[in-house]
C-alpha atoms as an extended CHARMM CRD file, in Angstrom:
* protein
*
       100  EXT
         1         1  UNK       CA             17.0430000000        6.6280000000       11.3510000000  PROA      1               0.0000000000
         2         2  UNK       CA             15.7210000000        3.7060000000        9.5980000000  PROA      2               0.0000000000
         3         3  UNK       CA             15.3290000000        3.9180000000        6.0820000000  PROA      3               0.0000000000
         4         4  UNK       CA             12.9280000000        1.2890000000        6.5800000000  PROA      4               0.0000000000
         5         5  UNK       CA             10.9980000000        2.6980000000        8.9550000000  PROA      5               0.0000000000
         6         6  UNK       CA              9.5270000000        5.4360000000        6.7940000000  PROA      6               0.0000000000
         7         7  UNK       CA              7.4420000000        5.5530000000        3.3600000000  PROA      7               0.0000000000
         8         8  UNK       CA              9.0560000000        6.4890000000        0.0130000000  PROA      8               0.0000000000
         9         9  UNK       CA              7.0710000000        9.7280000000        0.5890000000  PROA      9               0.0000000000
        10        10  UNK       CA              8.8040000000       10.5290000000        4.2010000000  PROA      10              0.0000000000
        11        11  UNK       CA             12.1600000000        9.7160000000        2.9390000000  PROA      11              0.0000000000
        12        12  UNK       CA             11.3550000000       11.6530000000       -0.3710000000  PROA      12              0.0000000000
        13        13  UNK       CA             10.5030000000       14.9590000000        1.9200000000  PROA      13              0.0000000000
        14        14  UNK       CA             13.6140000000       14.3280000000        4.1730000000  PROA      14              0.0000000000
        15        15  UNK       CA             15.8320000000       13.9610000000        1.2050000000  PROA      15              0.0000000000
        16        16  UNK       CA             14.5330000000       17.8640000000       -0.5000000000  PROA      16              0.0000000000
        17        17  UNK       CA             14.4630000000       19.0280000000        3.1840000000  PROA      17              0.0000000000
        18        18  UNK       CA             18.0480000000       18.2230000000        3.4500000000  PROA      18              0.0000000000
        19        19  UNK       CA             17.9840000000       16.1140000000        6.9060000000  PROA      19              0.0000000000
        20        20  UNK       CA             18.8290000000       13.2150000000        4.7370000000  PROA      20              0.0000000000
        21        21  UNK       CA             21.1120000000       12.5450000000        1.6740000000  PROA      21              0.0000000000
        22        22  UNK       CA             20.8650000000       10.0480000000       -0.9510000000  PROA      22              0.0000000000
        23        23  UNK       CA             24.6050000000        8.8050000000        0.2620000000  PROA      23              0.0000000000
        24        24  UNK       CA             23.0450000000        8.5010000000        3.5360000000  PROA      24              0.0000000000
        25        25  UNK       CA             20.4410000000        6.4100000000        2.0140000000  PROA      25              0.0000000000
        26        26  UNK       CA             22.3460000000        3.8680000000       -0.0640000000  PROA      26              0.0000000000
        27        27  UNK       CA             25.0380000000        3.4650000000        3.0680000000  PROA      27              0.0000000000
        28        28  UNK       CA             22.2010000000        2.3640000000        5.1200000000  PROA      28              0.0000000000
        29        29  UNK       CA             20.7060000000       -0.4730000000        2.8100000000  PROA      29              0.0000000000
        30        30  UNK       CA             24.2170000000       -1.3130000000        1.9310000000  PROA      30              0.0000000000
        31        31  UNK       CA             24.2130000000       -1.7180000000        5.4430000000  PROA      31              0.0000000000
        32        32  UNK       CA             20.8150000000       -3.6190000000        6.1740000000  PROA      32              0.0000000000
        33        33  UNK       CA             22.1620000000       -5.9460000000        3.2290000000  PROA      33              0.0000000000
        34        34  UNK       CA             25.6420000000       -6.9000000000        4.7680000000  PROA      34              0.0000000000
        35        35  UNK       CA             23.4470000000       -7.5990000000        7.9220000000  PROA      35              0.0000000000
        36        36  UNK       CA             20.5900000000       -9.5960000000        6.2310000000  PROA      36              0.0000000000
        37        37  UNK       CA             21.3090000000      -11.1170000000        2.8350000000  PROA      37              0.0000000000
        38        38  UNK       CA             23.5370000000      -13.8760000000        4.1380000000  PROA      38              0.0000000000
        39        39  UNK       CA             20.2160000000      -15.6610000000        5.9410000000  PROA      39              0.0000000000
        40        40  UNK       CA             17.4630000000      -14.1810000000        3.1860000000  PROA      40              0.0000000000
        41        41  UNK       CA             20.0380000000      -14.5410000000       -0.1190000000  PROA      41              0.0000000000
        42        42  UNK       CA             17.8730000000      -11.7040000000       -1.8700000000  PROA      42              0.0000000000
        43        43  UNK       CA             21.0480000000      -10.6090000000       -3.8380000000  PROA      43              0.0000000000
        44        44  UNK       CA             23.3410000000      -12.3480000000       -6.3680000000  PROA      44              0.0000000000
        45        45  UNK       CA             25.4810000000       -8.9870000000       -7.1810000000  PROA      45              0.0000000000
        46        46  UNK       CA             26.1200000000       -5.4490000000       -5.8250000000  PROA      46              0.0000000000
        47        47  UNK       CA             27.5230000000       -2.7670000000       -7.1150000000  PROA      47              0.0000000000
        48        48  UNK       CA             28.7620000000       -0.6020000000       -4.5380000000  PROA      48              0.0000000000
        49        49  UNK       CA             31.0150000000        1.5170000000       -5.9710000000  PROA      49              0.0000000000
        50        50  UNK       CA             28.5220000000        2.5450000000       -8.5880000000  PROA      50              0.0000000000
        51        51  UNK       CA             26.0420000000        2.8460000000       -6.3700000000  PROA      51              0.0000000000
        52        52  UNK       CA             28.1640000000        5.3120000000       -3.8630000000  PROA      52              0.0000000000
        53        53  UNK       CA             29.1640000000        7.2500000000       -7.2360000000  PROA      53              0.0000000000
        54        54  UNK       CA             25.6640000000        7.4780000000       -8.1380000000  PROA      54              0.0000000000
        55        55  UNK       CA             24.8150000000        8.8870000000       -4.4950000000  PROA      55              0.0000000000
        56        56  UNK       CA             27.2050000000       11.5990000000       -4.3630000000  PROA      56              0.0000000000
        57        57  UNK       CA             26.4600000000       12.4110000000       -7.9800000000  PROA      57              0.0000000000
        58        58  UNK       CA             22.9760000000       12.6510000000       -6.6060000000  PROA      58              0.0000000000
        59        59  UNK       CA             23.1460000000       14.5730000000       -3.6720000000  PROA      59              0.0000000000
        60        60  UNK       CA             24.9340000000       17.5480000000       -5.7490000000  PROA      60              0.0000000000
        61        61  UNK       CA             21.6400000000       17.4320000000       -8.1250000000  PROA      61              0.0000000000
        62        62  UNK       CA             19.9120000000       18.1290000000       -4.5660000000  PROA      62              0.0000000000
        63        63  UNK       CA             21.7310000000       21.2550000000       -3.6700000000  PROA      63              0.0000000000
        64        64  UNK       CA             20.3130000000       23.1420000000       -6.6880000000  PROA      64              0.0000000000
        65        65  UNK       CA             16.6290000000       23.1330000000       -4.9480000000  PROA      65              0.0000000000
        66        66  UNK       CA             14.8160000000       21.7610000000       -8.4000000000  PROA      66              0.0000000000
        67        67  UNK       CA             11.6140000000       19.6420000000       -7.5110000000  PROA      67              0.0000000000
        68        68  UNK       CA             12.5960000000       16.1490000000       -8.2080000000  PROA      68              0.0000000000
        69        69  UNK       CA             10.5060000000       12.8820000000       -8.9080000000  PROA      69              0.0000000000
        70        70  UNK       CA              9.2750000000       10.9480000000       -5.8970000000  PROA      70              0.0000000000
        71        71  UNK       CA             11.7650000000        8.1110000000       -6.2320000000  PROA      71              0.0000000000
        72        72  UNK       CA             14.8770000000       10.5450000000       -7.0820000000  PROA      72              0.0000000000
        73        73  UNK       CA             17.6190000000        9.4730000000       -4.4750000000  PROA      73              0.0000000000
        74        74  UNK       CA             15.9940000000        5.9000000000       -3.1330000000  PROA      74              0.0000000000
        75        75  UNK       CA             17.6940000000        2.8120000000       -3.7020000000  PROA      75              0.0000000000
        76        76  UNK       CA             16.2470000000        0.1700000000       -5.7810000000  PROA      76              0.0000000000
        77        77  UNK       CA             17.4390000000       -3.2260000000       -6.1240000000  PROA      77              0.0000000000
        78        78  UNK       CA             17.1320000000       -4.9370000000      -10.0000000000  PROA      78              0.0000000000
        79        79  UNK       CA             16.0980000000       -8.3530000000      -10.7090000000  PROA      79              0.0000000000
        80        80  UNK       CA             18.2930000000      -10.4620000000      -11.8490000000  PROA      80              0.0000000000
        81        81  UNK       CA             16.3740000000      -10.9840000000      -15.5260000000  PROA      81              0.0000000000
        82        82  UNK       CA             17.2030000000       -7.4460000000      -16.3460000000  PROA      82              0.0000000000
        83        83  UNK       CA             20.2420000000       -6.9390000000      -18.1870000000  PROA      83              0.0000000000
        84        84  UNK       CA             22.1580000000       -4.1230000000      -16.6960000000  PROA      84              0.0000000000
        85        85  UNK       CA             25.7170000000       -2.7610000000      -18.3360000000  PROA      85              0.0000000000
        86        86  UNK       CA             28.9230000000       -4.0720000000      -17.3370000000  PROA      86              0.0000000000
        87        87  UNK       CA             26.6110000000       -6.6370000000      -14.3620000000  PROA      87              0.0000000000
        88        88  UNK       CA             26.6030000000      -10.3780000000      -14.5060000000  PROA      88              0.0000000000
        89        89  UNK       CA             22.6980000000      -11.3410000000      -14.9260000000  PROA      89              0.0000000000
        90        90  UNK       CA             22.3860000000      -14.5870000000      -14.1300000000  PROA      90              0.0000000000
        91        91  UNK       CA             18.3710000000      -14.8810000000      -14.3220000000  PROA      91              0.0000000000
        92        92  UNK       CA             19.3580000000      -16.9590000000      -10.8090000000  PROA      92              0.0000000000
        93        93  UNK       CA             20.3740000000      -19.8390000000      -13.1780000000  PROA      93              0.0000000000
        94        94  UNK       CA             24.1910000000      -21.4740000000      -12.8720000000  PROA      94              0.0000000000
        95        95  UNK       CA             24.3110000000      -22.0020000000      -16.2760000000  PROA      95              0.0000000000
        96        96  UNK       CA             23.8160000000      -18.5260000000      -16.7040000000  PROA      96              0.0000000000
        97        97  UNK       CA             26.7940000000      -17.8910000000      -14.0200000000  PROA      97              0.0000000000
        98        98  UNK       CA             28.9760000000      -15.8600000000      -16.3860000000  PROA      98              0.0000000000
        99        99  UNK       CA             26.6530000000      -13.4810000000      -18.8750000000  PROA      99              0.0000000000
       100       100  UNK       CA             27.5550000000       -9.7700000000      -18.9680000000  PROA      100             0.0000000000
């Protein structure tokens, strides 16, 4: 399954009806990104390892059966002009190249 083949809402319902996991999710656009980013250049930095963390992390929160917001579990990529802990933001610019 295509993660981009469905709308936040389907993936949403798949993720609290268990046929999906948020680990699932972010392997996938991890995935579509290796595949696509090298042509597009959409991303400056990833952060895998939090990111997988963050799934797993995620996918326990699932098994308790609480209703959860609509974008609890989906990816999200962050523009480079927001300052995120422990990231490089580089607001795109070279001169920029090193900020944490």
């Amino acid at each position: 399954m295509s993660l981009f083949n469905h709308t936040l809402q389907e993936l949403h319902n798949k993720l609290h009806a268990k046929e999906l996991s948020v680990q699932e999710l972010v392997d996938q656009s991890f995935q579509v990104i290796a595949e696509r980013d090298e042509r597009i250049g959409a991303f400056l930095t990833l952060n895998e390892e939090e990111a997988r963390n963050t799934a797993r992390r995620l996918d326990d929160k699932l098994v308790s059966g609480q209703p959860r917001g609509l974008l609890f579990g989906l990816p999200a990529g962050i523009k480079d002009n927001i300052v995120t802990e422990g990231l490089r933001t580089t607001c795109g610019s070279q001169f920029l190249a090193n900020f944490n």
